[in-house]
C-alpha positions as a Python dict, from the first residue, in 0.01 Angstrom:
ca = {
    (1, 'X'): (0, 0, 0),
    (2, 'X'): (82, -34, -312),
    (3, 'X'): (-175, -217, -595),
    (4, 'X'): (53, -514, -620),
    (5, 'X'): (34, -622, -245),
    (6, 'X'): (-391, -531, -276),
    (7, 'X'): (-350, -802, -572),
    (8, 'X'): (-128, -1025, -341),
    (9, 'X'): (-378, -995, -37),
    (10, 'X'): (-678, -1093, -243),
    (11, 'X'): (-557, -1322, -411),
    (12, 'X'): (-444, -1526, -88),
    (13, 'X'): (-812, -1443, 63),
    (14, 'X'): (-979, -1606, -269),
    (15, 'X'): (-697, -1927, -229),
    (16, 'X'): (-799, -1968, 145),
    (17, 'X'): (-1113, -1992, 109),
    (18, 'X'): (-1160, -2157, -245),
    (19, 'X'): (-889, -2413, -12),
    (20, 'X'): (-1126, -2459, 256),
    (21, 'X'): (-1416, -2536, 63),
    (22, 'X'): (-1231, -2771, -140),
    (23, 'X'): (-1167, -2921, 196),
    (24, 'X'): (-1523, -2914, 264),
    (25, 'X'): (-1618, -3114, 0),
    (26, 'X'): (-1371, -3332, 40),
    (27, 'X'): (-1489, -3457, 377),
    (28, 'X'): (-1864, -3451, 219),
    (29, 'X'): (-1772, -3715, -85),
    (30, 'X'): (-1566, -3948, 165),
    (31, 'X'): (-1860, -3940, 430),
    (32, 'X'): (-2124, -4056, 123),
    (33, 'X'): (-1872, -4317, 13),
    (34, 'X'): (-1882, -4460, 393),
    (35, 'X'): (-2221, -4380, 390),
    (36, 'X'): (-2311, -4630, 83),
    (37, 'X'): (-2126, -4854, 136),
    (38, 'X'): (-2273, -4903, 502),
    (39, 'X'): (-2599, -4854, 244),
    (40, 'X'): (-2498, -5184, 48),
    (41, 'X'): (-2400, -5380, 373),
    (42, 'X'): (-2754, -5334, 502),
    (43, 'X'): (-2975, -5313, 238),
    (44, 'X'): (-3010, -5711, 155),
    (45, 'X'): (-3070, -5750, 560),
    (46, 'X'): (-3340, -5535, 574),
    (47, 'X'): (-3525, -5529, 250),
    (48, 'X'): (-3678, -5827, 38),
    (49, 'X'): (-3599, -5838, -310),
    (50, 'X'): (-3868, -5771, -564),
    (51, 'X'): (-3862, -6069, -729),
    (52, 'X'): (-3857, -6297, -430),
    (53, 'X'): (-4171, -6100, -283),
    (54, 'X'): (-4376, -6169, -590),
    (55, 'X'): (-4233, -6597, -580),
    (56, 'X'): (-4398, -6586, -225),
    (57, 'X'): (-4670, -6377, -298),
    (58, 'X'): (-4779, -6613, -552),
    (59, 'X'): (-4738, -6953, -398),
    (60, 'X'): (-4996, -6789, -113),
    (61, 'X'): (-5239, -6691, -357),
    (62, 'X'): (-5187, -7080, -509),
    (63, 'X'): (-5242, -7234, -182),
    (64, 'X'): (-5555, -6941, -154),
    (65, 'X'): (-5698, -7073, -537),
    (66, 'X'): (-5662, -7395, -367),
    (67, 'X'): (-5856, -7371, -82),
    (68, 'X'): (-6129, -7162, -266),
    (69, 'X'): (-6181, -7467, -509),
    (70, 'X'): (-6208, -7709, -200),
    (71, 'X'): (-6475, -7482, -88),
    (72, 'X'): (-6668, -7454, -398),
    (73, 'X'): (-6643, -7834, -437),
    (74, 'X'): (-6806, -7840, -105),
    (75, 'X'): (-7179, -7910, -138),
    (76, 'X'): (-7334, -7658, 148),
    (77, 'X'): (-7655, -7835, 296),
}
């Protein structure tokens, strides 16, 4: 064999397999785009929203002040 066709060989080995990972990756970026999008389907059904916890976290501890100021009022015997 000559050098030319050594050249020629390797160069088709490098192609093939720069090819197939190219491939590879591919596949990988189109599975995470399914992947988040799925994400941002389900994400609002199964997760509260920081904001909203702390609106409802606060009206319970208004409705706790409350009832702690009923009981204080209350004259204990």
């Amino acid at each position: 064999m000559d050098t030319q066709t050594i050249v020629n060989i390797g160069f088709i080995v490098v192609s093939g397999c720069l090819g197939w990972f190219a491939r590879e990756m591919w596949a990988a970026v189109k599975e995470l785009k399914a992947d988040l999008a799925k994400l941002r389907e389900e994400l609002p059904t199964k997760y509260v929203i920081k904001d909203d916890y702390r609106q409802d976290t606060q009206r319970v501890l208004d409705m706790l002040d409350k009832i702690w100021a009923k009981l204080d009022s209350k004259a204990d015997r």
